[in-house]
C-alpha positions in Angstrom: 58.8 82.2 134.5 59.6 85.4 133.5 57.0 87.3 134.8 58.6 86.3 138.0 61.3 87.5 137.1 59.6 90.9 136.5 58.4 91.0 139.5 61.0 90.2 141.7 63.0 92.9 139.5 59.9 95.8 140.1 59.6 94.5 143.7 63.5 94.9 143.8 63.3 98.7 142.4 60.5 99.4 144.6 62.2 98.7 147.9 65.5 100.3 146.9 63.9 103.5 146.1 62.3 103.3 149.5 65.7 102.5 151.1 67.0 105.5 149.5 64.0 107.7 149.9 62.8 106.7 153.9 66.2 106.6 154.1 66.9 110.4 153.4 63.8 111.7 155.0 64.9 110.3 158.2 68.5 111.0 157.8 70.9 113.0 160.0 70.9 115.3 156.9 67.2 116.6 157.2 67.8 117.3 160.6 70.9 119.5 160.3 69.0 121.7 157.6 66.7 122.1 160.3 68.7 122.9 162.9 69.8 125.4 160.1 66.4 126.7 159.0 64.5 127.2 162.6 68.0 129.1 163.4 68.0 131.1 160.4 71.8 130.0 160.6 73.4 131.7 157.4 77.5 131.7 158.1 79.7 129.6 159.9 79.9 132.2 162.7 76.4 131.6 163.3 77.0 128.0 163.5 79.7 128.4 165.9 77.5 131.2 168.0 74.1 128.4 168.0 77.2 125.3 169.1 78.2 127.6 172.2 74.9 128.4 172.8 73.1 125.0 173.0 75.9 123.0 174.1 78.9 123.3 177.2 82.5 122.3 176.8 83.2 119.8 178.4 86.1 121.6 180.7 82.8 123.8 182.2 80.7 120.5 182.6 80.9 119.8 186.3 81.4 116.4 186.1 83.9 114.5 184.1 81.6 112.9 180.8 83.3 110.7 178.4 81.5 108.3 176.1 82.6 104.7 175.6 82.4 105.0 171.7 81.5 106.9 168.7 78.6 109.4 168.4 77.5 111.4 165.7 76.6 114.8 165.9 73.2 114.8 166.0 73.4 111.9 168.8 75.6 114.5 170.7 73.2 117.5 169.9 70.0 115.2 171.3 71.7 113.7 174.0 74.8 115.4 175.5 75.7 118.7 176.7 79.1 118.8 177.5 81.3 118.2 174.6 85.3 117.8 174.0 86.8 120.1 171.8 86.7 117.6 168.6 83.3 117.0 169.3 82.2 120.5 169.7 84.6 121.2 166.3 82.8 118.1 164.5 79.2 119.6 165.1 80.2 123.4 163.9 81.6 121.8 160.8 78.7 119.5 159.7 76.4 122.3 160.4 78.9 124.5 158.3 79.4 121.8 155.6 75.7 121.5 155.3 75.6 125.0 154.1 77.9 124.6 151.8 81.0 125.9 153.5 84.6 123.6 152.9 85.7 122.5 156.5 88.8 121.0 158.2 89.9 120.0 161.6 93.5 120.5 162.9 94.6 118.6 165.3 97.7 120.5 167.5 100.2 118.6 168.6 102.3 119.0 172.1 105.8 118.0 172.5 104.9 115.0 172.9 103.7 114.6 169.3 100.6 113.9 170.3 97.5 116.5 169.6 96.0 117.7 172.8 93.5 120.1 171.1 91.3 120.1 168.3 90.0 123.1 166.2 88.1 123.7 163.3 88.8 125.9 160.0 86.4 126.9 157.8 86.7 128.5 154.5 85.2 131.5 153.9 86.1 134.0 151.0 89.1 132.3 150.2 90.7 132.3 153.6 90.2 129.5 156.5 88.9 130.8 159.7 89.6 129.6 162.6 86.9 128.0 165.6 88.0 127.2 168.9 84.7 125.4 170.1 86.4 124.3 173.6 88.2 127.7 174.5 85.5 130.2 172.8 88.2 131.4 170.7 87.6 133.0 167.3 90.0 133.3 164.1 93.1 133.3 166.5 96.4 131.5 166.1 97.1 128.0 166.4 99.8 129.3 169.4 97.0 131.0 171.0 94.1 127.8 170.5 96.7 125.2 171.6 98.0 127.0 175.5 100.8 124.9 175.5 104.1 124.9 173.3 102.6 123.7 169.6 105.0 121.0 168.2 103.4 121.3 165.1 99.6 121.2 163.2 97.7 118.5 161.3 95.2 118.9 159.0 92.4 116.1 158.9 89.3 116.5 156.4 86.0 116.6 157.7 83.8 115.8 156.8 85.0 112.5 154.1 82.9 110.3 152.3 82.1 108.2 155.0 80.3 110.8 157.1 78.6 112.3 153.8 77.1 108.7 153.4 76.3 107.8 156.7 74.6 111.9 157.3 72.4 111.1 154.0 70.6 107.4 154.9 69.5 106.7 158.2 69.4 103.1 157.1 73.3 103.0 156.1 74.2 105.3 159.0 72.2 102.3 161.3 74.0 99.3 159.2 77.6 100.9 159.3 77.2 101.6 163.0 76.1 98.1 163.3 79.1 97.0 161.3 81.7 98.6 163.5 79.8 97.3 166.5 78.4 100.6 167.9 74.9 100.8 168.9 74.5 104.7 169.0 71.4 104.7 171.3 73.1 102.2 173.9 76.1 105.0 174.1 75.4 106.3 177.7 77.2 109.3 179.5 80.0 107.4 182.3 81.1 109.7 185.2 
């Protein structure tokens, strides 16, 4: 009896450290540092440069794109072009992130309360620079990113936990996907 037990523990171990090692050689991880590597991407202004170069805003995209749910950024690097300005912001700051750099969105808010724009800040040196994926702007005011009269500013952290988790383990990324009833490679582009 308890060499069953034994093995049912080793064969236990065994597949967990698969789940954790397949896991992170397949993840969305891997693939960012080599998006970072083959680019010889070293600042978060070279991020931002290799976003605008490999991707269109969505406002320049001839047609109107939307997608009918959530898609990570390597799913949006792979598969999609023309990106919104959160998505675009979301992709300069995991790139960013993955080279160590602290990141934040801000979402600008009209007068209606409501955020209408997003950007990203990055912290470099002490100070947060500013990226303006959707309007090519660079380290400019908030006044300037938003183009309409800014209400006010919020600050949302990117990226938390949840997308450290899900950017480290294919397997999770797949389950918690699955969980929130999103199947990533059903997400199609609508016009």
């Amino acid at each position: 009896m308890r060499w069953r037990k034994k093995i049912l523990l080793w064969v236990s171990l065994i597949f967990f450290l698969l789940f954790i090692i397949i896991g992170y050689i397949l993840s969305d991880a891997i693939y960012y540092r080599c998006i970072i590597q083959q680019n010889t991407l070293q600042t978060p202004e070279l991020a931002y440069e290799w976003v605008l170069k490999n991707n269109l805003p969505i406002s320049e995209s001839k047609n109107r794109y939307y997608l009918n749910s959530y898609a990570t950024p390597r799913f949006l690097f792979e598969n999609r072009k023309p990106l919104f300005c959160d998505e675009g912001s979301i992709g300069i700051a995991t790139l960013a992130n993955s080279m160590g750099f602290k990141t934040r969105l801000v979402d600008l808010l009209g007068m209606d309360s409501v955020s209408h724009h997003t950007i990203l800040e990055v912290e470099e040196n002490g100070r947060w620079i500013k990226y303006d994926y959707l309007k090519r702007l660079y380290n400019v005011s908030y006044d300037s990113s938003a183009g309409y009269p800014l209400l006010k500013y919020i600050y949302r952290q990117y990226p938390k936990p949840y997308n450290y988790v899900i950017n480290h383990n294919y397997f999770i990324k797949k389950v918690s996907l699955w969980f929130r009833g999103i199947q990533e490679d059903s997400v199609r582009l609508k016009r």
